[in-house]
PyMOL Python script that loads the backbone (N, CA, C, O; Angstrom):
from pymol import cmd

cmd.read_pdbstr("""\
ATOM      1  N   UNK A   1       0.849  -1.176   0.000  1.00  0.00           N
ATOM      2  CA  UNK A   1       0.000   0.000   0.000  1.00  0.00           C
ATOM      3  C   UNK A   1       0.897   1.243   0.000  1.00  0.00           C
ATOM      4  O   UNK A   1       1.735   1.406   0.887  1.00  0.00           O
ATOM      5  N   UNK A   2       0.747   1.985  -0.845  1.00  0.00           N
ATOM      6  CA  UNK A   2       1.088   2.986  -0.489  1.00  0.00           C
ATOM      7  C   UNK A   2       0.866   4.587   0.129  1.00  0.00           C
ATOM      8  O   UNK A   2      -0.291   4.804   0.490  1.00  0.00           O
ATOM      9  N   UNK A   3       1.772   5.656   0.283  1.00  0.00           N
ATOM     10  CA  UNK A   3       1.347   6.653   1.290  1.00  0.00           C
ATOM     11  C   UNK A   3       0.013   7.044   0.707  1.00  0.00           C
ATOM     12  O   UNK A   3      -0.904   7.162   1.521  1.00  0.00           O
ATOM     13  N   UNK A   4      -0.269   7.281  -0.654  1.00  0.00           N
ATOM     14  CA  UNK A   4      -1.586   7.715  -0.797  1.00  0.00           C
ATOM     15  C   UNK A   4      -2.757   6.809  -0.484  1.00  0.00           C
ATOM     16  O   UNK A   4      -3.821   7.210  -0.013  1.00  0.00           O
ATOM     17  N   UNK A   5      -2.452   5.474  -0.804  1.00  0.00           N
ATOM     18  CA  UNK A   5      -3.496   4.823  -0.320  1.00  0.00           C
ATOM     19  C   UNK A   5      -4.168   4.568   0.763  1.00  0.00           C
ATOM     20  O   UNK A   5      -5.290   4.062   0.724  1.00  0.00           O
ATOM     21  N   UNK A   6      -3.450   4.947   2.050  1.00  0.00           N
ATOM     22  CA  UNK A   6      -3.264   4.791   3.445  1.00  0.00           C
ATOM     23  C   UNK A   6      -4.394   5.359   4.023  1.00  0.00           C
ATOM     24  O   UNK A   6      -4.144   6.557   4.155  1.00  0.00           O
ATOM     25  N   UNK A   7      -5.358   5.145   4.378  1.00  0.00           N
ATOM     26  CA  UNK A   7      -6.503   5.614   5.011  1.00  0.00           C
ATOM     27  C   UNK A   7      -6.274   6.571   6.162  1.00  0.00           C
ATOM     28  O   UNK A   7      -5.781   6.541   7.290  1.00  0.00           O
ATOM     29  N   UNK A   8      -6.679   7.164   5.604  1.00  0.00           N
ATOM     30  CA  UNK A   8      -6.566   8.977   6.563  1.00  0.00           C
ATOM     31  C   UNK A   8      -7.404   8.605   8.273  1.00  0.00           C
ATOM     32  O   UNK A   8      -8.491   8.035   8.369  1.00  0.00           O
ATOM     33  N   UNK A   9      -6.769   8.977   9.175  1.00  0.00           N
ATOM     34  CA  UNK A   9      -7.356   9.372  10.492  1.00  0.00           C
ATOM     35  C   UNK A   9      -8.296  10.422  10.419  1.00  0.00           C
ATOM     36  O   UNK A   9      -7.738  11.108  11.276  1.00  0.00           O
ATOM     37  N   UNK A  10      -9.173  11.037  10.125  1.00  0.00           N
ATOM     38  CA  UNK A  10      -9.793  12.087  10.429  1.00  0.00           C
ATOM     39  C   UNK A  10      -9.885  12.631  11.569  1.00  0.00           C
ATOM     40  O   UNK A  10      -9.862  13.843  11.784  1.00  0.00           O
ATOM     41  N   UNK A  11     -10.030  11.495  12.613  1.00  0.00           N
ATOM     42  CA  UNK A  11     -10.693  11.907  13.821  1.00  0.00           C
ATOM     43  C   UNK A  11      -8.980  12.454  15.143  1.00  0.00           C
ATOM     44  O   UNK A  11      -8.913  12.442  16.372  1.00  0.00           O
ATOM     45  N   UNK A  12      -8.256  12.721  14.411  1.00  0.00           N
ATOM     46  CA  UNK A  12      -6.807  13.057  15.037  1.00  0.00           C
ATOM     47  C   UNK A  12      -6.996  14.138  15.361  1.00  0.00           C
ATOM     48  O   UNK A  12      -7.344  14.966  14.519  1.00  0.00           O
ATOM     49  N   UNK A  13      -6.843  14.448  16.564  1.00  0.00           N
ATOM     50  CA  UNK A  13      -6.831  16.186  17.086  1.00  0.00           C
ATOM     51  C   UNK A  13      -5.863  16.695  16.551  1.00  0.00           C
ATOM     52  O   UNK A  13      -4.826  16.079  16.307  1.00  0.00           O
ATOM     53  N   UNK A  14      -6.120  18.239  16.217  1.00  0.00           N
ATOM     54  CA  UNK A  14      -4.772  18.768  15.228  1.00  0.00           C
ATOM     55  C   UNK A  14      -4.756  20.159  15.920  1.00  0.00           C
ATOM     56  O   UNK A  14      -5.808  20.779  15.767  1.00  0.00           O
ATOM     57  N   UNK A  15      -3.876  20.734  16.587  1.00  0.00           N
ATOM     58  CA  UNK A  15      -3.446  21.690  16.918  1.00  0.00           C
ATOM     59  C   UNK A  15      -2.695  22.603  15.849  1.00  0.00           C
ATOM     60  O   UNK A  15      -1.629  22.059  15.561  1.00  0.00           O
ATOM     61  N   UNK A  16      -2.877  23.817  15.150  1.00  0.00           N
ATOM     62  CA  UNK A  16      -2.074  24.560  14.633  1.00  0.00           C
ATOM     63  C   UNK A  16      -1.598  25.815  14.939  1.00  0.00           C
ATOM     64  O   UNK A  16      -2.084  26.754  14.308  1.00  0.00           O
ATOM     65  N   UNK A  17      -0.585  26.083  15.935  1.00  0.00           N
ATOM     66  CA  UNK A  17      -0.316  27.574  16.803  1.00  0.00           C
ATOM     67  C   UNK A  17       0.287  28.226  15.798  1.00  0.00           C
ATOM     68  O   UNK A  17       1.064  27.705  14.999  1.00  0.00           O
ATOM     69  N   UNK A  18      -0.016  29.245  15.812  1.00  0.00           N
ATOM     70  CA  UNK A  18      -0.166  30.329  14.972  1.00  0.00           C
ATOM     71  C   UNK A  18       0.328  31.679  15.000  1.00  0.00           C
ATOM     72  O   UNK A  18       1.001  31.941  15.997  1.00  0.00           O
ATOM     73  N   UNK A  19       0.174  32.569  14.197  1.00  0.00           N
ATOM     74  CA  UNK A  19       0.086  34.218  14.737  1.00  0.00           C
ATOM     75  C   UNK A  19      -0.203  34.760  13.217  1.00  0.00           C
ATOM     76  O   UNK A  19       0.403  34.388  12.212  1.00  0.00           O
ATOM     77  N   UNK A  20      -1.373  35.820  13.277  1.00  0.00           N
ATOM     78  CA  UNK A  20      -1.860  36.919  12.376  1.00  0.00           C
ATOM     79  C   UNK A  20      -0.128  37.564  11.777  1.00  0.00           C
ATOM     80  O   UNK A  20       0.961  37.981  12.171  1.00  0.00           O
ATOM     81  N   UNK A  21      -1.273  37.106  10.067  1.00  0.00           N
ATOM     82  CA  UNK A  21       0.189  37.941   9.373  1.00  0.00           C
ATOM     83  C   UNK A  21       1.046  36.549   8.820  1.00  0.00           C
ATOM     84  O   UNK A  21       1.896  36.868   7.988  1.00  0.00           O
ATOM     85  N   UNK A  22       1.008  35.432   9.041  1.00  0.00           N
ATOM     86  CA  UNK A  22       2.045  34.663   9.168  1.00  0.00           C
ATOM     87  C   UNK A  22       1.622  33.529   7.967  1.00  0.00           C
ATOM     88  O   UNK A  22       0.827  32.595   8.069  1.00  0.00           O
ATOM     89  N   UNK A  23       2.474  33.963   6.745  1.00  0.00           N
ATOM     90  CA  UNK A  23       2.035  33.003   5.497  1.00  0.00           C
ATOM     91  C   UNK A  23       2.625  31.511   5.543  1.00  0.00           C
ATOM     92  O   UNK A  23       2.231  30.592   4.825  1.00  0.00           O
ATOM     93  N   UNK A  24       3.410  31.447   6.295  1.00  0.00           N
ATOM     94  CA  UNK A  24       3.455  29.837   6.398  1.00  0.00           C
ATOM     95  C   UNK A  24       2.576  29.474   7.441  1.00  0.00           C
ATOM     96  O   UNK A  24       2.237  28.294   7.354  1.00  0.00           O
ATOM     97  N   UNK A  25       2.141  30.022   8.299  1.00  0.00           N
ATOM     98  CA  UNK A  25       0.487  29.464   9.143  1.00  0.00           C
ATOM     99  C   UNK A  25      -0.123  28.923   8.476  1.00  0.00           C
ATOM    100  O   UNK A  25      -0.502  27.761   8.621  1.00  0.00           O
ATOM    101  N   UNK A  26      -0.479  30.037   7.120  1.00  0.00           N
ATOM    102  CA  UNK A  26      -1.430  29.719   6.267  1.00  0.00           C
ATOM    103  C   UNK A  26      -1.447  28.786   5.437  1.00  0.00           C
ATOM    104  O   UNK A  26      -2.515  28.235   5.170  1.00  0.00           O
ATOM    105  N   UNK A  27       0.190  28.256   4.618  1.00  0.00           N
ATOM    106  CA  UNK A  27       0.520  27.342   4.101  1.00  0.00           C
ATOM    107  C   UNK A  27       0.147  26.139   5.226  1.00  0.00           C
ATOM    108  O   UNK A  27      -0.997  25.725   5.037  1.00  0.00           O
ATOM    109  N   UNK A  28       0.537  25.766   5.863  1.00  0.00           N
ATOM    110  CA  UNK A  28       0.658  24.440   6.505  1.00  0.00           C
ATOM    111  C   UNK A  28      -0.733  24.312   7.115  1.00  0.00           C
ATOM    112  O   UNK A  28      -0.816  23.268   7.761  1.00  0.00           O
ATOM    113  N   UNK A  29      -1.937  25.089   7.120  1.00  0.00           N
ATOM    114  CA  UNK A  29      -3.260  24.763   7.541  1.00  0.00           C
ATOM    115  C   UNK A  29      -3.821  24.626   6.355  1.00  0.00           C
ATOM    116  O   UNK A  29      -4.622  23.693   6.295  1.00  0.00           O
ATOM    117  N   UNK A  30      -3.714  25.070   5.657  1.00  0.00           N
ATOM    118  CA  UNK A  30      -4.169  24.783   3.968  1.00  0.00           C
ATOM    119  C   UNK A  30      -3.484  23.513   4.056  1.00  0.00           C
ATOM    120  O   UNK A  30      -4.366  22.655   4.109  1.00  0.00           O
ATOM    121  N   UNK A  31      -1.995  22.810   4.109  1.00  0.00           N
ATOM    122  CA  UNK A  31      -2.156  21.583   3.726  1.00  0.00           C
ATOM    123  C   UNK A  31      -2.804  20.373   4.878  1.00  0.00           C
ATOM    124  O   UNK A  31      -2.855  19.239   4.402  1.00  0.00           O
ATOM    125  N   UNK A  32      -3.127  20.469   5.835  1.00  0.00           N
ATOM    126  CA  UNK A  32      -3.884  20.092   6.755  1.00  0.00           C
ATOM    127  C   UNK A  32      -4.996  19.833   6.403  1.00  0.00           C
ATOM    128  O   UNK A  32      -5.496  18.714   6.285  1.00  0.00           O
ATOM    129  N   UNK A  33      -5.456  20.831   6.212  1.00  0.00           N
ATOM    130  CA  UNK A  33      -7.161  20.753   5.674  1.00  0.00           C
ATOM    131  C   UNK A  33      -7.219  19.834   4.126  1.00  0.00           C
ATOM    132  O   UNK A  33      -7.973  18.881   3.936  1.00  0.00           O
ATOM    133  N   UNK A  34      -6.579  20.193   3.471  1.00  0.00           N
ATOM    134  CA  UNK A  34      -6.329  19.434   1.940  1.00  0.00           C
ATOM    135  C   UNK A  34      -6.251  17.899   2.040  1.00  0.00           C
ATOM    136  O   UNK A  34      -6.611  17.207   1.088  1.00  0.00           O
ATOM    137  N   UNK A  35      -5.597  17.139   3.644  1.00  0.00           N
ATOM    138  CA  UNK A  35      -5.588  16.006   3.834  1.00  0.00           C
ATOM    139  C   UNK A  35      -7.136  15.479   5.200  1.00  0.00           C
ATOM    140  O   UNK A  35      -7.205  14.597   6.056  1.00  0.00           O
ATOM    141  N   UNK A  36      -8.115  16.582   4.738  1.00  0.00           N
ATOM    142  CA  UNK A  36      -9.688  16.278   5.396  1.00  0.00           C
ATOM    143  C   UNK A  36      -9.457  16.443   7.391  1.00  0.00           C
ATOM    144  O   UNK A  36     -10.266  16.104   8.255  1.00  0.00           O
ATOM    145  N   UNK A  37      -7.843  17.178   7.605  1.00  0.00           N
ATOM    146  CA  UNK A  37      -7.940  16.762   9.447  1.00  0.00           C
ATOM    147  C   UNK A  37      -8.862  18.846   9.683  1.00  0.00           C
ATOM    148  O   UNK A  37      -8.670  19.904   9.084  1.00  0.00           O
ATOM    149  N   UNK A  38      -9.665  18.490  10.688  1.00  0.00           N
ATOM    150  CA  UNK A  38     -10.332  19.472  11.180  1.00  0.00           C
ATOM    151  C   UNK A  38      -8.902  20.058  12.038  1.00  0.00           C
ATOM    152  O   UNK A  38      -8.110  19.255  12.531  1.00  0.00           O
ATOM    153  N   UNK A  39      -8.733  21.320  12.119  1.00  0.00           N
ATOM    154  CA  UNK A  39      -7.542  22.638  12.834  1.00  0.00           C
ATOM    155  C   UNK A  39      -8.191  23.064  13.407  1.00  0.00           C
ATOM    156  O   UNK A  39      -9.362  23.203  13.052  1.00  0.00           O
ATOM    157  N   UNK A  40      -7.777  23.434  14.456  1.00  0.00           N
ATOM    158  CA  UNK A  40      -8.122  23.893  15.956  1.00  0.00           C
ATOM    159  C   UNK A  40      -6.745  25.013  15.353  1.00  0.00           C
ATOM    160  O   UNK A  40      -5.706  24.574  14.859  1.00  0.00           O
ATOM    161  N   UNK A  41      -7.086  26.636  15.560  1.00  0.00           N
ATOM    162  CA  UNK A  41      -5.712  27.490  15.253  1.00  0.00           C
ATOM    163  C   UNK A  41      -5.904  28.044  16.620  1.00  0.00           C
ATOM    164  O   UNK A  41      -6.930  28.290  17.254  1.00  0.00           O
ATOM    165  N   UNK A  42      -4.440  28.194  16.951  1.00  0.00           N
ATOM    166  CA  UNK A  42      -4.679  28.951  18.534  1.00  0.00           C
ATOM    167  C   UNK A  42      -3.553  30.397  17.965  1.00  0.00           C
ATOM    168  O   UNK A  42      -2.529  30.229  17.303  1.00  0.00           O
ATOM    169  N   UNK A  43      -3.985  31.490  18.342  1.00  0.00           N
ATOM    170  CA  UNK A  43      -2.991  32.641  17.792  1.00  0.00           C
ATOM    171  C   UNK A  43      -2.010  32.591  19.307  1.00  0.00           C
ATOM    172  O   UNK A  43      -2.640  32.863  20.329  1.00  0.00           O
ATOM    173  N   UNK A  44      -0.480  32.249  19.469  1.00  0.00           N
ATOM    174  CA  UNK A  44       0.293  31.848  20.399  1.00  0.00           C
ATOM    175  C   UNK A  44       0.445  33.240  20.962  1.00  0.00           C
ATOM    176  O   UNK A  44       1.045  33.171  22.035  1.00  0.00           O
ATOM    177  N   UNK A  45       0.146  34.395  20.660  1.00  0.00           N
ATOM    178  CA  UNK A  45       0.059  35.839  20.873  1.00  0.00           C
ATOM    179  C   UNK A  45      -1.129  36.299  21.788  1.00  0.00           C
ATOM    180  O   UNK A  45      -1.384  37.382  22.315  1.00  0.00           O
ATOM    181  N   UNK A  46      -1.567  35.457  21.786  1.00  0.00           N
ATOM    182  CA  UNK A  46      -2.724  35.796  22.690  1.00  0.00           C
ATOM    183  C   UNK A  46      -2.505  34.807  24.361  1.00  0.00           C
ATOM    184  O   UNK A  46      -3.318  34.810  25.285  1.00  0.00           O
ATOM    185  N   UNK A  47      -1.214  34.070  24.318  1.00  0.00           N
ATOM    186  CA  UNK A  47      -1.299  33.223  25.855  1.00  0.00           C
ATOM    187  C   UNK A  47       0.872  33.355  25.598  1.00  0.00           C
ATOM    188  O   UNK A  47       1.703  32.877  24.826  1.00  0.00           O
ATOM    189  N   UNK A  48       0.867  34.491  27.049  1.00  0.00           N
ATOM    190  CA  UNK A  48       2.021  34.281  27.064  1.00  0.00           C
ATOM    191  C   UNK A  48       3.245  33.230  27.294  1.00  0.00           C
ATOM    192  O   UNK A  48       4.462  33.404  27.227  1.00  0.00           O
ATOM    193  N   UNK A  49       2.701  32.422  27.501  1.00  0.00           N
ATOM    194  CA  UNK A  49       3.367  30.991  27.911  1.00  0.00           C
ATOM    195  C   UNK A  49       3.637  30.278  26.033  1.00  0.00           C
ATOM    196  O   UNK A  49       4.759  29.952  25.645  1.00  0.00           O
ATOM    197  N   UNK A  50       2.582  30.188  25.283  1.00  0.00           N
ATOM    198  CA  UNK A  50       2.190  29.957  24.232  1.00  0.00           C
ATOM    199  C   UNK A  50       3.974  30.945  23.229  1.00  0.00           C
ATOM    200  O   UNK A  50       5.012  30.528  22.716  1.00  0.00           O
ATOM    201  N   UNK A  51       3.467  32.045  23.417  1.00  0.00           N
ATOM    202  CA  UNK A  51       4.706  32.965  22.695  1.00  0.00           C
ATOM    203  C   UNK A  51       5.909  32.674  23.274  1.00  0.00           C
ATOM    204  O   UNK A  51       6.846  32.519  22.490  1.00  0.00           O
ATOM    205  N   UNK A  52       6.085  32.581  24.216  1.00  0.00           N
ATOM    206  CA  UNK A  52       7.667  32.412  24.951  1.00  0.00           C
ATOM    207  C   UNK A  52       8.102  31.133  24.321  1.00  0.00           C
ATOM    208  O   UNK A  52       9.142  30.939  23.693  1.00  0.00           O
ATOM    209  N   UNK A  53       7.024  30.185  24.619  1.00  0.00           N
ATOM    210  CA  UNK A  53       7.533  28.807  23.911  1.00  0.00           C
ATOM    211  C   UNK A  53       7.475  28.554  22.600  1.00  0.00           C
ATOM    212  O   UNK A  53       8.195  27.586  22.358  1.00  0.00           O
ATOM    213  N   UNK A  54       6.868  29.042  21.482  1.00  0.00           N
ATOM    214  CA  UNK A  54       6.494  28.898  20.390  1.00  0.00           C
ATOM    215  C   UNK A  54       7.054  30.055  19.542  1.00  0.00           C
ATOM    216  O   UNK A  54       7.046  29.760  18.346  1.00  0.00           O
ATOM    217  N   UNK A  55       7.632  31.517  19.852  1.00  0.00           N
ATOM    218  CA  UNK A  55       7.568  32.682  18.998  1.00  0.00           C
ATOM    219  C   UNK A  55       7.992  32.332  17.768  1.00  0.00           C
ATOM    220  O   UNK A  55       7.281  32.486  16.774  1.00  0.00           O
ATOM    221  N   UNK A  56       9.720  31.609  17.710  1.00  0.00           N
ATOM    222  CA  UNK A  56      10.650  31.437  16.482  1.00  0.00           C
ATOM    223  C   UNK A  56      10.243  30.349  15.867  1.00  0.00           C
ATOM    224  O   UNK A  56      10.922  29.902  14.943  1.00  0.00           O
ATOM    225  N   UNK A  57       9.051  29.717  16.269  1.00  0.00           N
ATOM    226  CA  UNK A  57       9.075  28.343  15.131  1.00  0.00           C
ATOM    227  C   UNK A  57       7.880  28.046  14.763  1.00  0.00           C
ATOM    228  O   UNK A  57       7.669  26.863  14.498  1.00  0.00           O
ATOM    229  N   UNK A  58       6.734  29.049  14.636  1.00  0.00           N
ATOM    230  CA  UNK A  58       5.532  28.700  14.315  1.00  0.00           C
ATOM    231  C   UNK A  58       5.704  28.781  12.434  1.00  0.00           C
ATOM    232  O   UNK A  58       6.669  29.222  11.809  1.00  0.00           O
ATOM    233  N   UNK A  59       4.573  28.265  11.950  1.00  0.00           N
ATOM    234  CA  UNK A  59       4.178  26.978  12.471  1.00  0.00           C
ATOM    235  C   UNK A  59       4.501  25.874  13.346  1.00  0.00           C
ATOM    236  O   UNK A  59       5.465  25.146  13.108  1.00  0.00           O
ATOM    237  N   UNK A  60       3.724  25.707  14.379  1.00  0.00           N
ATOM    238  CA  UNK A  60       3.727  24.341  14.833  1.00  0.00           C
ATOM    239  C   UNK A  60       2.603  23.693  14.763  1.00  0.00           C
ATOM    240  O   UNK A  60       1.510  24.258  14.805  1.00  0.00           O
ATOM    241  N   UNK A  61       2.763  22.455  14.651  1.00  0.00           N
ATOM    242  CA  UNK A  61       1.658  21.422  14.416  1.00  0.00           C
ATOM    243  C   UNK A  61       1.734  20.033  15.467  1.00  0.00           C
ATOM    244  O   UNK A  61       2.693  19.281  15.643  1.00  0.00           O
ATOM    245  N   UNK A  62       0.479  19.992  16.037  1.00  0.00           N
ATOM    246  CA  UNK A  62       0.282  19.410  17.092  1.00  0.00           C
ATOM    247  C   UNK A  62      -0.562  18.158  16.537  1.00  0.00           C
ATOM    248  O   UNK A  62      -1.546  18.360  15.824  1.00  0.00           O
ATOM    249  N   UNK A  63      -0.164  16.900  16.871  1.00  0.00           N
ATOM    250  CA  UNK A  63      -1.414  16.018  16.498  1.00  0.00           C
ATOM    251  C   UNK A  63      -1.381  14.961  17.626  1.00  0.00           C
ATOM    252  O   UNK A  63      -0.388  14.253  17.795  1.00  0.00           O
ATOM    253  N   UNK A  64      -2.322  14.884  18.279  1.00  0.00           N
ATOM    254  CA  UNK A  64      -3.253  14.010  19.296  1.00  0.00           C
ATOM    255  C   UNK A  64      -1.886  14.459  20.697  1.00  0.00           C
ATOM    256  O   UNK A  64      -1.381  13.594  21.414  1.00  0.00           O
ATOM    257  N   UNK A  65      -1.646  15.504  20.755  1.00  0.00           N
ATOM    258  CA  UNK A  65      -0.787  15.613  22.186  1.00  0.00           C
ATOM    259  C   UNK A  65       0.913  15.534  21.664  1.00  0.00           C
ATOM    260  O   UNK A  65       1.867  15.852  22.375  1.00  0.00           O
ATOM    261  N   UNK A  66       0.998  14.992  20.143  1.00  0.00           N
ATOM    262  CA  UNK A  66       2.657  15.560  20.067  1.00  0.00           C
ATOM    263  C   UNK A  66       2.640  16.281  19.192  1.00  0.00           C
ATOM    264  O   UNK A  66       1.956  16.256  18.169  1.00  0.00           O
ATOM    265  N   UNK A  67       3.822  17.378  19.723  1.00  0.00           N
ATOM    266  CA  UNK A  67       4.768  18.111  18.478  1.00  0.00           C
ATOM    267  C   UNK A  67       4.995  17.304  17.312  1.00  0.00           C
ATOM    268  O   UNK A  67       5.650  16.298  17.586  1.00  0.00           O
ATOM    269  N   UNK A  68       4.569  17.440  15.708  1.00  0.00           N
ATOM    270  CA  UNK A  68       5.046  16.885  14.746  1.00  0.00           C
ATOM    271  C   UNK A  68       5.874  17.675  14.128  1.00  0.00           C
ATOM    272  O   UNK A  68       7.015  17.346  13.806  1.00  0.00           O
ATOM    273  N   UNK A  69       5.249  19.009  13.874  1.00  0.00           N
ATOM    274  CA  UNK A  69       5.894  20.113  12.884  1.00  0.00           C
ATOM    275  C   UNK A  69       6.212  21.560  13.196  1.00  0.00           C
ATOM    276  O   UNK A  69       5.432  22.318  13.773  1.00  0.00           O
ATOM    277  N   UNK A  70       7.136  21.806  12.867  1.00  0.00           N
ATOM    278  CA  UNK A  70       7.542  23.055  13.062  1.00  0.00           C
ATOM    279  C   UNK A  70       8.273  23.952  12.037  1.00  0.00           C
ATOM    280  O   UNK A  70       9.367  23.610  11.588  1.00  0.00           O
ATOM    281  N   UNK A  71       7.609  25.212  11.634  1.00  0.00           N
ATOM    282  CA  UNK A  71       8.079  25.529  10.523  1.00  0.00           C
ATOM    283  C   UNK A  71       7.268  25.373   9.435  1.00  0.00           C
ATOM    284  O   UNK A  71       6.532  26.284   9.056  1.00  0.00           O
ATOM    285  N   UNK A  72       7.346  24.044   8.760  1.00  0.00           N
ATOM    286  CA  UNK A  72       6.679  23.580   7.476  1.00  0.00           C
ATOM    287  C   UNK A  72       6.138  22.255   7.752  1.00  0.00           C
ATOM    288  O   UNK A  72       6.566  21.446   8.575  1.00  0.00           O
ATOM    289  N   UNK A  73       4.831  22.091   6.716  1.00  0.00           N
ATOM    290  CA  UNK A  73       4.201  20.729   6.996  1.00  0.00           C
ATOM    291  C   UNK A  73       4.752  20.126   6.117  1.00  0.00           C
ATOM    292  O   UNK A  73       4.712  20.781   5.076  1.00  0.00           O
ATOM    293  N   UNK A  74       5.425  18.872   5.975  1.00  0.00           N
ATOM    294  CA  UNK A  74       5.869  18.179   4.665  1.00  0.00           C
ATOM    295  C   UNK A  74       5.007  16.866   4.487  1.00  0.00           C
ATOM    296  O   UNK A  74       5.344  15.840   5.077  1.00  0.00           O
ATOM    297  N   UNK A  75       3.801  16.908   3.604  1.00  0.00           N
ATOM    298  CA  UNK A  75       3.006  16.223   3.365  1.00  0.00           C
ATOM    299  C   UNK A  75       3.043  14.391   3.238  1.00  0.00           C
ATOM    300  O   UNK A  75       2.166  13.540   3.392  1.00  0.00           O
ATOM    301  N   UNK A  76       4.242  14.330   2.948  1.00  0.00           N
ATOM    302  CA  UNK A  76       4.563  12.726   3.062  1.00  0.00           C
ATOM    303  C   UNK A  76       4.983  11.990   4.647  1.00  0.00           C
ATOM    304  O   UNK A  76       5.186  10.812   4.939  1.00  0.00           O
ATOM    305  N   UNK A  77       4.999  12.863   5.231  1.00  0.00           N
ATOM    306  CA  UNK A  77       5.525  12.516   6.627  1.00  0.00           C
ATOM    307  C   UNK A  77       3.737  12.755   7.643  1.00  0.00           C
ATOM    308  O   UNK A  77       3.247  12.090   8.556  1.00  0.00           O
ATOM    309  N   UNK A  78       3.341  13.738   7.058  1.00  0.00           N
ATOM    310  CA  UNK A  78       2.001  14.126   7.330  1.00  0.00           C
ATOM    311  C   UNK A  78       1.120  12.670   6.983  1.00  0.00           C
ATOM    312  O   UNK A  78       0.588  12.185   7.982  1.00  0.00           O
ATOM    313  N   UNK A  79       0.934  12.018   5.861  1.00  0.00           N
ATOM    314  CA  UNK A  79       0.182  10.921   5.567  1.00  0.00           C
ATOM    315  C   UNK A  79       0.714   9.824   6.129  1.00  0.00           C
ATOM    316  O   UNK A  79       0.078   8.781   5.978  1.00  0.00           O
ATOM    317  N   UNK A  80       1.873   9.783   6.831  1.00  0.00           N
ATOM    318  CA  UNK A  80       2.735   8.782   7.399  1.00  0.00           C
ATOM    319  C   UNK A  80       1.952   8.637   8.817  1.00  0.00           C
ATOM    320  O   UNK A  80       1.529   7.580   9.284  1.00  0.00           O
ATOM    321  N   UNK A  81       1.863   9.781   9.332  1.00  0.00           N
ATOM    322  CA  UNK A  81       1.414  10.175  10.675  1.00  0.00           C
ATOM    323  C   UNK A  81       0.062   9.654  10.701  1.00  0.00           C
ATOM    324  O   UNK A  81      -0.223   8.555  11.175  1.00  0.00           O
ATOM    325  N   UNK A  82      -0.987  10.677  10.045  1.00  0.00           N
ATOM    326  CA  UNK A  82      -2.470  10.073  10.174  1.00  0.00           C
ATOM    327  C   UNK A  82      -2.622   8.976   9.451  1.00  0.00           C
ATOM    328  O   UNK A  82      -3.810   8.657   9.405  1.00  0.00           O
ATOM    329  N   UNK A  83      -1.652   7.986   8.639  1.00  0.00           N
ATOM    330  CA  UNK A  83      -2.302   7.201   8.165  1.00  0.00           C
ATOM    331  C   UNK A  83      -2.412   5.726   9.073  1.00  0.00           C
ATOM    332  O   UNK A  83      -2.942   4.647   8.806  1.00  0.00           O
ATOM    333  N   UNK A  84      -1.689   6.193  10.207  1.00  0.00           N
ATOM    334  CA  UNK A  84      -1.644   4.761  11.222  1.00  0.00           C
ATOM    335  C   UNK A  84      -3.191   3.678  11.271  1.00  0.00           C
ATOM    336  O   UNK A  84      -3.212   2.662  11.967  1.00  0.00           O
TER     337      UNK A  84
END
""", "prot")
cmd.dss("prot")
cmd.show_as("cartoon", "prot")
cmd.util.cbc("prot")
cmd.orient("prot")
């Protein structure tokens, strides 16, 4: 089977921390959504704990309680993940 064939998780909690203004946010929730997972966006600017820990590497991408991504979503590692 391969990665495309791999039956998608839908039901995977997906965290995407964020901040207004920020075009790779936008990239990597666009490819999120493109693979059917519902985003939860939290703007990390709005919870100071959130910014201290997160400022230099958002995107981050959260799925079911771990850190996967940071920076960029790379879609083959992404179908690797939900396709368990």
């Amino acid at each position: 089977m391969t990665d495309s064939e791999m039956p998608l998780n839908t039901s995977s909690r997906v965290i995407l921390y964020t901040r207004k203004n920020c075009h790779l946010c936008e990239d990597a929730k666009q490819v999120l959504e493109e693979h059917n997972l519902v985003v939860e966006s939290i703007d990390i600017d709005a919870f100071p704990d959130l910014r201290a820990r997160f400022d230099t590497c958002i995107p981050v991408v959260e799925i079911d309680g771990r850190i996967r991504f940071k920076g960029k979503v790379d879609p083959v590692l992404l179908r690797r993940i939900i396709g368990r």
